[in-house]
ROMI-292786 format. One record per atom (N, C-alpha, C): x, y, z; residue in one letter. Coordinates in steps of 0.1 Angstrom, whole numbers, padded with zeros to 4 digits, always signed. Layout:
BEGIN
XYZa
...
END
This chain:
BEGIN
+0132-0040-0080x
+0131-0037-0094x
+0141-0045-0102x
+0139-0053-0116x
+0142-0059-0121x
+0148-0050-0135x
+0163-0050-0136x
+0161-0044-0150x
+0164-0050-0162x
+0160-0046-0172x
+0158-0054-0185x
+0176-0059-0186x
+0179-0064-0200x
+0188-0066-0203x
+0196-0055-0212x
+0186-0050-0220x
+0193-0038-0222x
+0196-0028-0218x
+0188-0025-0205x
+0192-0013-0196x
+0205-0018-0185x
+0204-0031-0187x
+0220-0037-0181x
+0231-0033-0195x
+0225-0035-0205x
+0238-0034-0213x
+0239-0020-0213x
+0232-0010-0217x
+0235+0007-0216x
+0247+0014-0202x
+0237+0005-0192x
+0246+0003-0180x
+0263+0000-0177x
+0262-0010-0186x
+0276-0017-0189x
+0286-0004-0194x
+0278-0001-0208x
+0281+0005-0216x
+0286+0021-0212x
+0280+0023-0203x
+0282+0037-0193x
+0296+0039-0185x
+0294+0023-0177x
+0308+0023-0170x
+0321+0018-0178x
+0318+0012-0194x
+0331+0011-0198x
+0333+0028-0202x
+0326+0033-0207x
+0334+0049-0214x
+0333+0057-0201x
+0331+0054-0189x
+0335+0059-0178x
+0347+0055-0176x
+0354+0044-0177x
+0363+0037-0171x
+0376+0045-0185x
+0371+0043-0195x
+0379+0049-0212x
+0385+0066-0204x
+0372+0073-0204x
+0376+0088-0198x
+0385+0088-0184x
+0387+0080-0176x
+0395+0078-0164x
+0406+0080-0168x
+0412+0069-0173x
+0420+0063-0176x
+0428+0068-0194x
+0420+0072-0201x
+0425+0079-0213x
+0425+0094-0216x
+0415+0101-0209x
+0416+0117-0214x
+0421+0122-0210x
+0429+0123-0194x
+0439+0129-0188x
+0453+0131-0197x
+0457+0115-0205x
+0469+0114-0212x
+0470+0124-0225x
+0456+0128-0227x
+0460+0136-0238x
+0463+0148-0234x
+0462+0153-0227x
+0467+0169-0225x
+0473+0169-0208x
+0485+0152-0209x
+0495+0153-0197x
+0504+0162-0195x
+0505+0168-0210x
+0521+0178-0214x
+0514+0192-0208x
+0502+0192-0205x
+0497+0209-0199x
+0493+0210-0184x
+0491+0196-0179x
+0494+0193-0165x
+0506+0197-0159x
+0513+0194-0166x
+0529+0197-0159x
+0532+0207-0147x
+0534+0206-0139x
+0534+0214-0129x
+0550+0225-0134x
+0547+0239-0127x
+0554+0250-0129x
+0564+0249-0122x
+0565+0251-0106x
+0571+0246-0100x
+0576+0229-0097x
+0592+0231-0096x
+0594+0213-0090x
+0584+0214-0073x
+0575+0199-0073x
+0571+0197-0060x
+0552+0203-0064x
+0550+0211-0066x
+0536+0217-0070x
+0529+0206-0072x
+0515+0209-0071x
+0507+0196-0080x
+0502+0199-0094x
+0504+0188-0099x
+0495+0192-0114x
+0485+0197-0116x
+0491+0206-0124x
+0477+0216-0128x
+0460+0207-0135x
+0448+0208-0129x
+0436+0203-0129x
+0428+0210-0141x
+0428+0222-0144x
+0422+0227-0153x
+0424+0219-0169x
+0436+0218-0179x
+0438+0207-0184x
+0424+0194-0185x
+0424+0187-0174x
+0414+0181-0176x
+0403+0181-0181x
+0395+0193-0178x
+0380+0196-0183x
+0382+0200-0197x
+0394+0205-0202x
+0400+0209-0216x
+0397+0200-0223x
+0404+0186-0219x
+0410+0175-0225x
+0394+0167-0223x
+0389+0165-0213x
+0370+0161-0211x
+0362+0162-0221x
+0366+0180-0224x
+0349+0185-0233x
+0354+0178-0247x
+0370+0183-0248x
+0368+0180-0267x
+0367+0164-0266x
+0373+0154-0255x
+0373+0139-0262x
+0353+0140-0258x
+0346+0146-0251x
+0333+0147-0251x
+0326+0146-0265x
+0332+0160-0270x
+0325+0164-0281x
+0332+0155-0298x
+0347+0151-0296x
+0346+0139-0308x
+0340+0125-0299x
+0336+0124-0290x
+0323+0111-0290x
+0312+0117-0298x
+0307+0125-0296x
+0293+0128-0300x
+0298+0130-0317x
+0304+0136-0322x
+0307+0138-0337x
+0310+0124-0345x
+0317+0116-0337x
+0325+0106-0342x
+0309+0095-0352x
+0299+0092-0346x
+0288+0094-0353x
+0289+0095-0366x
+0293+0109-0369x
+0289+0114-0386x
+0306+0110-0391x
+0316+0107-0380x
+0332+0107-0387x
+0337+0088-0390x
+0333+0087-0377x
+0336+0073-0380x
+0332+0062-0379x
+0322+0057-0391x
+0307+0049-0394x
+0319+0036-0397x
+0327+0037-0405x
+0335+0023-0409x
+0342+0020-0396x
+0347+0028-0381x
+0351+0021-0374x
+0340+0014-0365x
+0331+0018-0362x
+0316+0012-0360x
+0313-0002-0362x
+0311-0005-0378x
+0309-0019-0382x
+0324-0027-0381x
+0331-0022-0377x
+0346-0032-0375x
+0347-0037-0361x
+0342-0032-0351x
+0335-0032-0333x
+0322-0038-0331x
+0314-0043-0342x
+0303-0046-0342x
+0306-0068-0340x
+0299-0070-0329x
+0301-0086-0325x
+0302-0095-0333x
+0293-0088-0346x
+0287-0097-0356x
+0298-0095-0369x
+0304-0088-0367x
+0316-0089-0377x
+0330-0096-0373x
+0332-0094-0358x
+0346-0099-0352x
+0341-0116-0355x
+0330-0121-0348x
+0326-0129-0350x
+0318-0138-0361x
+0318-0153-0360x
+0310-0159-0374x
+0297-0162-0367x
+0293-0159-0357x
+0280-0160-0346x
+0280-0141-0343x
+0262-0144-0344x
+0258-0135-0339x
+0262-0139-0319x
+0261-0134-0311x
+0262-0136-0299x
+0251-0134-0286x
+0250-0139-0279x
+0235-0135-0271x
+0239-0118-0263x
+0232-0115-0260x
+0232-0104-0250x
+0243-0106-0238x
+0238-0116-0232x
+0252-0121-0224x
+0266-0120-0226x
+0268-0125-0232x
+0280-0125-0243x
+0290-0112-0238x
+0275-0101-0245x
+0287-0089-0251x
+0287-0079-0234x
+0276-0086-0230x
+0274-0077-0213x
+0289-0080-0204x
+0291-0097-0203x
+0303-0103-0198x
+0313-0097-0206x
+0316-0094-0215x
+0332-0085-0225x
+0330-0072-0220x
+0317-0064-0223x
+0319-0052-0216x
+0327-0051-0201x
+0321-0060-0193x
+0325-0062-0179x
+0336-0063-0179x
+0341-0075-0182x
+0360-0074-0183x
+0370-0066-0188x
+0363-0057-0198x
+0370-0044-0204x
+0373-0034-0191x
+0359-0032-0183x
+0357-0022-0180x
+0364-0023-0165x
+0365-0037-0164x
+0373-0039-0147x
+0384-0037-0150x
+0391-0045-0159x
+0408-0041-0162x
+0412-0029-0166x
+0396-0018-0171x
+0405-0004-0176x
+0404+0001-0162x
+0394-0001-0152x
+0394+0007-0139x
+0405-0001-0129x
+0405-0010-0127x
+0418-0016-0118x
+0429-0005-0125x
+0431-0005-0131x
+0449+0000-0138x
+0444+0015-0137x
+0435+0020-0137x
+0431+0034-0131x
+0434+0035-0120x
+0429+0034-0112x
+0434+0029-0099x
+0446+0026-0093x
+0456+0016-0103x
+0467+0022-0098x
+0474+0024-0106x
+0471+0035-0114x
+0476+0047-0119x
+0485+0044-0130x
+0481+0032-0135x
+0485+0027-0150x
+0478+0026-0161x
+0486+0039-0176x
+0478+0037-0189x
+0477+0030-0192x
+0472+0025-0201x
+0463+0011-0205x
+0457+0012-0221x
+0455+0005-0228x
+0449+0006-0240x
+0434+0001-0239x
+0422+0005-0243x
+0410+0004-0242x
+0409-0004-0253x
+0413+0000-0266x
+0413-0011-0275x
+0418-0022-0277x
+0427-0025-0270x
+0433-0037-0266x
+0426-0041-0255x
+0421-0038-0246x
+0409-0042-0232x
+0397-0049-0241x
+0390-0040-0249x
+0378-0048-0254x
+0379-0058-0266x
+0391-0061-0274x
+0393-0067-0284x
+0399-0077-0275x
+0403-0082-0261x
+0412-0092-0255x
+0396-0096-0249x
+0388-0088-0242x
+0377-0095-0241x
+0365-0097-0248x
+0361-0095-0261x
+0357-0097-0268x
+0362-0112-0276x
+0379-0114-0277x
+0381-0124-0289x
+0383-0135-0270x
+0387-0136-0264x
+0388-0144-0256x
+0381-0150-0250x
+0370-0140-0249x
+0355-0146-0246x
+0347-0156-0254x
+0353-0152-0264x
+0344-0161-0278x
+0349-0176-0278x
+0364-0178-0280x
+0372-0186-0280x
+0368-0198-0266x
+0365-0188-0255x
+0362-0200-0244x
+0352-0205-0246x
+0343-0193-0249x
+0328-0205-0250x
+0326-0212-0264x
+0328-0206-0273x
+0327-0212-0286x
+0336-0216-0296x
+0350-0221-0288x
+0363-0226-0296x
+0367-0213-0308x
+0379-0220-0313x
+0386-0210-0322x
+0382-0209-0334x
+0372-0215-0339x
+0367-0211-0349x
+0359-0201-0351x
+0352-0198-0344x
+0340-0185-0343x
+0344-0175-0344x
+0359-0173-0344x
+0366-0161-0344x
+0372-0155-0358x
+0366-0151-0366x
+0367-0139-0381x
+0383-0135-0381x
+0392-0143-0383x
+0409-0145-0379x
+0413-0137-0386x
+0410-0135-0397x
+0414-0128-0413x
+0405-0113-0410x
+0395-0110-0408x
+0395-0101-0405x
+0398-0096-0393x
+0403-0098-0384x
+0410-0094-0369x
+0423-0090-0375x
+0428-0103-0383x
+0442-0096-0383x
+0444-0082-0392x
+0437-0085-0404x
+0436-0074-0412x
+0433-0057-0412x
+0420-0057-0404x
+0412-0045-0399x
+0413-0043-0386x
+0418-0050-0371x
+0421-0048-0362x
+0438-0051-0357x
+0445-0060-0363x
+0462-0063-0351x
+0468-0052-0362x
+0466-0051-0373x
+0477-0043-0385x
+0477-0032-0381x
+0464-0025-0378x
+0464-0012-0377x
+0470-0004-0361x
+0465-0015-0354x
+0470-0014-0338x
+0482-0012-0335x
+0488-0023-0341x
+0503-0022-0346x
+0509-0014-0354x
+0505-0010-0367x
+0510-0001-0375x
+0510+0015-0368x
+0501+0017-0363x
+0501+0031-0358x
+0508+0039-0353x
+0516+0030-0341x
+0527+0038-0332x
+0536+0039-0338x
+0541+0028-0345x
+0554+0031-0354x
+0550+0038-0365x
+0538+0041-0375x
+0539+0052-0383x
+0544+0068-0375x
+0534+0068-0364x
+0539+0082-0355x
+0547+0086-0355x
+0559+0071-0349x
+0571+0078-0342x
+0582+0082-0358x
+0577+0074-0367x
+0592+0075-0381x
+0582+0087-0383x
+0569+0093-0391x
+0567+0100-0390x
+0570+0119-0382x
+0570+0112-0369x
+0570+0128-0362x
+0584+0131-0358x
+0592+0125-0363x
+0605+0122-0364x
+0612+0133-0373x
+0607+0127-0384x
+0612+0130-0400x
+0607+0147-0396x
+0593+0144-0396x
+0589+0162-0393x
+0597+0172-0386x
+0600+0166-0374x
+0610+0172-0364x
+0623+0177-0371x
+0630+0169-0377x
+0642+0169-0386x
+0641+0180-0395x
+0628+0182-0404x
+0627+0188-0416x
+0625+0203-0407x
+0616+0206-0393x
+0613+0217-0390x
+0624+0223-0374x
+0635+0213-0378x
+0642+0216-0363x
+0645+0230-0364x
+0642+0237-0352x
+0647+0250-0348x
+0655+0255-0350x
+0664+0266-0344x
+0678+0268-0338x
+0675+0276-0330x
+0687+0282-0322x
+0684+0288-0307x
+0681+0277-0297x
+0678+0285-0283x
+0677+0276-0272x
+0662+0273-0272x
+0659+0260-0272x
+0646+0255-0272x
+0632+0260-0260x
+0620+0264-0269x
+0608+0262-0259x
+0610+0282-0259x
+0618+0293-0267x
+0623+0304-0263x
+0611+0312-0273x
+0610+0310-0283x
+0606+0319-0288x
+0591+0319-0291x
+0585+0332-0292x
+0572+0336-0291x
+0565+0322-0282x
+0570+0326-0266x
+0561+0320-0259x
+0549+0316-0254x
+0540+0332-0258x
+0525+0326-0264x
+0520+0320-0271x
+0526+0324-0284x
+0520+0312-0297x
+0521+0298-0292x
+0533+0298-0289x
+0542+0283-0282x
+0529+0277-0270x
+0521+0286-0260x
+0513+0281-0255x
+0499+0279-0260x
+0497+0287-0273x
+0481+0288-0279x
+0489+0272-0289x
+0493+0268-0289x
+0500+0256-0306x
+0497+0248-0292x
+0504+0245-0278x
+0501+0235-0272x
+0486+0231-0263x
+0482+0239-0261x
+0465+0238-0260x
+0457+0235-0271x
+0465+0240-0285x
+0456+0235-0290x
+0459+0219-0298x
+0471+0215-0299x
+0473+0203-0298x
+0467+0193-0288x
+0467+0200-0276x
+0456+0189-0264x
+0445+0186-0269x
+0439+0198-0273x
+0429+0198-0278x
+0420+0182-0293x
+0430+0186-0301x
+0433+0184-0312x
+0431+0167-0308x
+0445+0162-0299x
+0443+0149-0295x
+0434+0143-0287x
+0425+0152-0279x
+0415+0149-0268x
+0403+0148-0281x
+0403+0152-0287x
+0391+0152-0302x
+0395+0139-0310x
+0404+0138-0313x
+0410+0125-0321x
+0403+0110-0315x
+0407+0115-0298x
+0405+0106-0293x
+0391+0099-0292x
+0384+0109-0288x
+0371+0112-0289x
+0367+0097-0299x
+0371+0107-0315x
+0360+0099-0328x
+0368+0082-0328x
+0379+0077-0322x
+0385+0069-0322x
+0385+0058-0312x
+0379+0060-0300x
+0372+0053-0289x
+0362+0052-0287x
+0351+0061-0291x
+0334+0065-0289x
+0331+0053-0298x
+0332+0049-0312x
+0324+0040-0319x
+0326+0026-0318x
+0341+0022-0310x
+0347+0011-0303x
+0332+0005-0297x
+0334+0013-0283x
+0324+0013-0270x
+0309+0013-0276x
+0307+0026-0282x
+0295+0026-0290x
+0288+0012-0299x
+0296+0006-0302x
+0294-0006-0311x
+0287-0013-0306x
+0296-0019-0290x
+0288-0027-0282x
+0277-0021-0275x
+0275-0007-0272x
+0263-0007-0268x
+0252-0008-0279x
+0251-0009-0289x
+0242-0001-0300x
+0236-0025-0302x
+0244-0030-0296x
+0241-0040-0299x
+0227-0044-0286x
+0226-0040-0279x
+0217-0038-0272x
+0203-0025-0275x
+0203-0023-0288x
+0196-0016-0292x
+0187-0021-0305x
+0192-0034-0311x
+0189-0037-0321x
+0173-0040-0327x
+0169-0038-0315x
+0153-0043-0316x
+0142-0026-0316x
+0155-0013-0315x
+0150+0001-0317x
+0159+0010-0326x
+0160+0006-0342x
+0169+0012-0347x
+0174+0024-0345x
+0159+0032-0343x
+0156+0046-0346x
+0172+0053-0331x
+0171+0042-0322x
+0179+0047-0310x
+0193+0039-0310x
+0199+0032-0321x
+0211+0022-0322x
+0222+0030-0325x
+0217+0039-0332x
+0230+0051-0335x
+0229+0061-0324x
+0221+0071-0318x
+0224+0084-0311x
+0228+0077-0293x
+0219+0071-0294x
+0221+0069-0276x
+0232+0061-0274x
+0240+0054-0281x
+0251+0048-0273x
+0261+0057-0276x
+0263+0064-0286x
+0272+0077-0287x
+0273+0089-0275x
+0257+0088-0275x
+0258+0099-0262x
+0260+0095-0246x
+0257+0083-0246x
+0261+0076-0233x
+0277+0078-0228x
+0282+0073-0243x
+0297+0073-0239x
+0302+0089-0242x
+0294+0097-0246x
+0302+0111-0243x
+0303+0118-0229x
+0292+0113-0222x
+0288+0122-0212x
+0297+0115-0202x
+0298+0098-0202x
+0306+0089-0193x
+0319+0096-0194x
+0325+0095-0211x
+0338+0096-0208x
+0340+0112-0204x
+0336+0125-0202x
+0339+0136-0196x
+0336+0131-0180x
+0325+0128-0174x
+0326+0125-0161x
+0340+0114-0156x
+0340+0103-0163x
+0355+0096-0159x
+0366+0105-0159x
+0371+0111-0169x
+0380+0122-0171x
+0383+0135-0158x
+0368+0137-0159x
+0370+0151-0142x
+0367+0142-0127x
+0362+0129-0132x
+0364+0124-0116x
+0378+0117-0117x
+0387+0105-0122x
+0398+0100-0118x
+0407+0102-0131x
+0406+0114-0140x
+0416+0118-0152x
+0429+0119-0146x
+0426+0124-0134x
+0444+0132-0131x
+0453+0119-0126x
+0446+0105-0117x
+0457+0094-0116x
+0467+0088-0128x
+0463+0088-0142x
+0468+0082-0153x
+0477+0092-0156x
+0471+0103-0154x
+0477+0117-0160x
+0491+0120-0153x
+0491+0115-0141x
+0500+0118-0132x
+0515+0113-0134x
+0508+0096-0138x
+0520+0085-0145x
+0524+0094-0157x
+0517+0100-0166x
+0520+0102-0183x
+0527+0113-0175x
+0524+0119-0173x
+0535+0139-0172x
+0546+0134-0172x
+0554+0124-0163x
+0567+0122-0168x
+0570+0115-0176x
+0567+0111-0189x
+0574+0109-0201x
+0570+0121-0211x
+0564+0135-0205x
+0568+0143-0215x
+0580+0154-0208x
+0584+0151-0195x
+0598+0157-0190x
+0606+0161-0200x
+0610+0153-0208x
+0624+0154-0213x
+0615+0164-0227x
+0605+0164-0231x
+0605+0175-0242x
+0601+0191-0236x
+0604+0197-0246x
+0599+0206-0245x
+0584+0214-0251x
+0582+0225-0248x
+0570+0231-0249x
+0563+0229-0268x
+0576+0233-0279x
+0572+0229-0291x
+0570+0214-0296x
+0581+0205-0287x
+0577+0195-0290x
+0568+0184-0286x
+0561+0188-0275x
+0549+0184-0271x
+0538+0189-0280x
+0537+0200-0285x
+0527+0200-0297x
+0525+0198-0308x
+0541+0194-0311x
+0541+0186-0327x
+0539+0172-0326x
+0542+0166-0314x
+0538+0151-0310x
+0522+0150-0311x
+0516+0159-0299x
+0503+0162-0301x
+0498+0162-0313x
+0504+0172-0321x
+0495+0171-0336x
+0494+0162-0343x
+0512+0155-0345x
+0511+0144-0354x
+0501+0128-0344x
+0498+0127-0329x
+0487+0120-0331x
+0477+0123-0331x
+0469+0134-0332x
+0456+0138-0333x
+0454+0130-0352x
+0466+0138-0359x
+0466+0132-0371x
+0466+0119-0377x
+0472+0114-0372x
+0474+0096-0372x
+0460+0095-0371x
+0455+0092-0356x
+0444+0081-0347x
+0430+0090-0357x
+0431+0105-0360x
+0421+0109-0367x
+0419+0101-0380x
+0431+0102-0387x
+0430+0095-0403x
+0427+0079-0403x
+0427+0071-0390x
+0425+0059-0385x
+0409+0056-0383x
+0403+0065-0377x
+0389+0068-0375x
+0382+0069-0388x
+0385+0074-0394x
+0380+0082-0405x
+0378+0068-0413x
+0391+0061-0420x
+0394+0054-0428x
+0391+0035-0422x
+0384+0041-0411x
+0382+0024-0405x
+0388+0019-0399x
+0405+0025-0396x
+0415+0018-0391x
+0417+0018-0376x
+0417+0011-0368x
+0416+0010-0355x
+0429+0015-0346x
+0430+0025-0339x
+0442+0029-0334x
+0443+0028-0321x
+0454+0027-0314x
+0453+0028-0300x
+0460+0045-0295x
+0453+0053-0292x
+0454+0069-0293x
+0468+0070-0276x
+0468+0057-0272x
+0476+0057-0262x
+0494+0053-0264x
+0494+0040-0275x
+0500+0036-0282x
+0508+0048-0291x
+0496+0056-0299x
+0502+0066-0312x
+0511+0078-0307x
+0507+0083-0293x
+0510+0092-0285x
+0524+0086-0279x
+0525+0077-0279x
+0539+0072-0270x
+0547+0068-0285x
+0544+0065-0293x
+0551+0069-0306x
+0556+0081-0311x
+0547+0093-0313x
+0554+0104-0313x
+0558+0113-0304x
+0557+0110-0294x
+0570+0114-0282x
+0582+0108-0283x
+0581+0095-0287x
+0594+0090-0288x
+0599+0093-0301x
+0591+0095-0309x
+0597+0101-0325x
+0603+0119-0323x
+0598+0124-0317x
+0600+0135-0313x
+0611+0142-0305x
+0613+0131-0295x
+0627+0130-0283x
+0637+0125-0290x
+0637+0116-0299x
+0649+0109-0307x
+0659+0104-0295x
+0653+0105-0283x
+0665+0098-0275x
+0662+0086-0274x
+0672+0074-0271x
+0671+0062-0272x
+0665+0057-0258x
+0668+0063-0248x
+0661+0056-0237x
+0647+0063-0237x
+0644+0070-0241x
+0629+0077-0247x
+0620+0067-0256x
+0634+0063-0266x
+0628+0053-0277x
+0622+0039-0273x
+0634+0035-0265x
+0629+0021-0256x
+0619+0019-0247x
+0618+0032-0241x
+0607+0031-0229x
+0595+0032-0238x
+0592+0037-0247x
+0579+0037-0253x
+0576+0028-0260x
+0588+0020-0265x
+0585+0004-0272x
+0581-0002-0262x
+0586-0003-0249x
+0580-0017-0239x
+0568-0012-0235x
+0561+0002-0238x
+0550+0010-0232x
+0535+0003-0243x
+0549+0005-0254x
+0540-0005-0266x
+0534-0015-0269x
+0544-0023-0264x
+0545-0041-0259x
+0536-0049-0247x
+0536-0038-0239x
+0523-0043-0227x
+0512-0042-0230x
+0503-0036-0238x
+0490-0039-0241x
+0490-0056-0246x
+0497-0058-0260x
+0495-0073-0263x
+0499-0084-0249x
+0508-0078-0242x
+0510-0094-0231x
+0507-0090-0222x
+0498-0080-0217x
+0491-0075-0205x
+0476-0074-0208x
+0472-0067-0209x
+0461-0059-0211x
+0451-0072-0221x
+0453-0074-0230x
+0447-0085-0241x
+0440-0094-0233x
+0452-0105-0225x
+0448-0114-0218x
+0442-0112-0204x
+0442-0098-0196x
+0440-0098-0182x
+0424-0093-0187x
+0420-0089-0197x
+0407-0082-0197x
+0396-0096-0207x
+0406-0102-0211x
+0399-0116-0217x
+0397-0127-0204x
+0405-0126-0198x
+0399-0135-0186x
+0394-0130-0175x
+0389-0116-0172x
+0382-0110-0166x
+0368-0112-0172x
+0363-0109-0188x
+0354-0108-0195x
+0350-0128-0192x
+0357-0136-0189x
+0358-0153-0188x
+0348-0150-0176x
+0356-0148-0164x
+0352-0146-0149x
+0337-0142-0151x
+0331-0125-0159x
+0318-0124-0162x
+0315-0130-0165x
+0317-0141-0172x
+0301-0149-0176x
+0304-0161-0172x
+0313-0164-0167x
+0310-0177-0158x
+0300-0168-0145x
+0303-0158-0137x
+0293-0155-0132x
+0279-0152-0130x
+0277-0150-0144x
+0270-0145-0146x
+0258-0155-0150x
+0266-0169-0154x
+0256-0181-0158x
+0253-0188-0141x
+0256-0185-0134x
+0256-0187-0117x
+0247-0180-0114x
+0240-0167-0115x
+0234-0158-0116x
+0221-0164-0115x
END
């Protein structure tokens, strides 16, 4: 059995927001993993928490975030429309470099995965022109960039204005636990409307010849992928993240939590492209105000552009040289 090109691209499309839910939904609600006892294993329930809601902002993200859609769309990054091939070989390289670094149990930025194989890809086969430079930088590196560092001065200043007193993580320990679930929550939804129309973009480009199906079915593809990625290999990524929320405590994991649910949400909404992996390691570090807190999340920051960019751009190379062998 021979399958079309678009049921290869759906395909594609399946295992990149499989590879997204792997490797991203665990990180949002790493701070409820945390194991009780030293030596225990991390708590699993968490996951399916952190699954349904980034599940259910894929499927919403649709009606939330239509402007991040046309910013992920080939024909905007690009001054060529592109063949089918094209966007099949980018999906591939996204989707090998987000599952390799799943695997070994390194977060990763997805938006940085498909924008390194999407612009790299272009560049090899069709030189540096073809590449929409002014709008990359504008509507995709600004916002990428801007984001972590709004979080962290942001959740900072907050922290400052709402600091406690007493011994931390003490008072009304329920609330303290209903504020931090629902902050997971909060960010696993964020994430959701902020990754789904990414992924969604490129699949809907394999749809173009069935309008009626270019908006609902790649939305729902990648909701159902990313909860299955999330409850089959969520807890590897998750495992690395739990320890950089050690050093906070119970309230401040949920003000971090809120302020990036808030960020990457107002980012979605407004067109602006975030990395929900990036925003999150910003307001932890805005939140801890410790300096080796601070630095580790800057170099955490730093590896998407000289990692990630170019290992998933020349993976997405590798596809379609393959694939013209084929």
């Amino acid at each position: 059995m021979i399958l079309s090109i678009e049921e290869l691209g759906l395909i594609a499309l399946f295992a990149l927001a499989f590879a997204n839910g792997a490797n991203d939904a665990g990180k949002s609600v790493a701070s409820l993993m945390m194991p009780g006892l030293s030596g225990s294993p991390p708590k699993r329930k968490p996951l399916i928490w952190g699954g349904i809601f980034t599940g259910i902002g894929s499927v919403s993200a649709i009606l939330i975030s239509g402007r991040l859609f046309t910013v992920f769309t080939p024909q905007s990054l690009l001054r060529t429309t592109p063949e089918s091939s094209f966007v099949l070989a980018a999906l591939a390289g996204a989707t090998l470099w987000i599952l390799a670094a799943t695997l070994l149990r390194l977060p990763v930025s997805s938006t940085h995965a498909i924008i390194g194989a999407l612009v790299l890809l272009a560049v090899y086969l069709f030189g540096v022109s073809v590449v929409q430079w002014g709008f990359l930088l504008y509507r995709v590196v600004l916002p990428l960039a801007g984001g972590p560092i709004a979080a962290l001065v942001g959740v900072y200043l907050l922290d400052r204005l709402t600091r406690r007193t007493g011994a931390p993580g003490k008072e009304r320990p329920r609330l303290a636990s209903i504020a931090h679930w629902g902050s997971g929550a909060a960010t696993a939804y964020a994430r959701g409307i902020n990754d789904a129309p990414k992924m969604a973009a490129l699949g809907a480009f394999f749809l173009l010849a069935n309008p009626s199906e270019a908006g609902w079915v790649p939305y729902s593809i990648v909701a159902v992928a990313v909860l299955l990625g999330s409850l089959a290999l969520g807890h590897r990524v998750a495992v690395t993240a739990i320890g950089k929320h050690a050093s906070l405590d119970q309230v401040q994991r949920s003000k971090a939590g809120a302020a990036t649910a808030l960020v990457v949400s107002a980012g979605a909404f407004l067109g602006a492209p975030m990395s929900t992996t990036q925003v999150h390691e910003g307001s932890s570090a805005g939140i801890g105000g410790q300096k080796s807190v601070i630095r580790s999340s800057l170099r955490s920051m730093l590896l998407p552009w000289v990692v990630t960019l170019p290992a998933a751009g020349v993976l997405a190379i590798a596809m379609s040289y393959l694939g013209a062998m084929i």
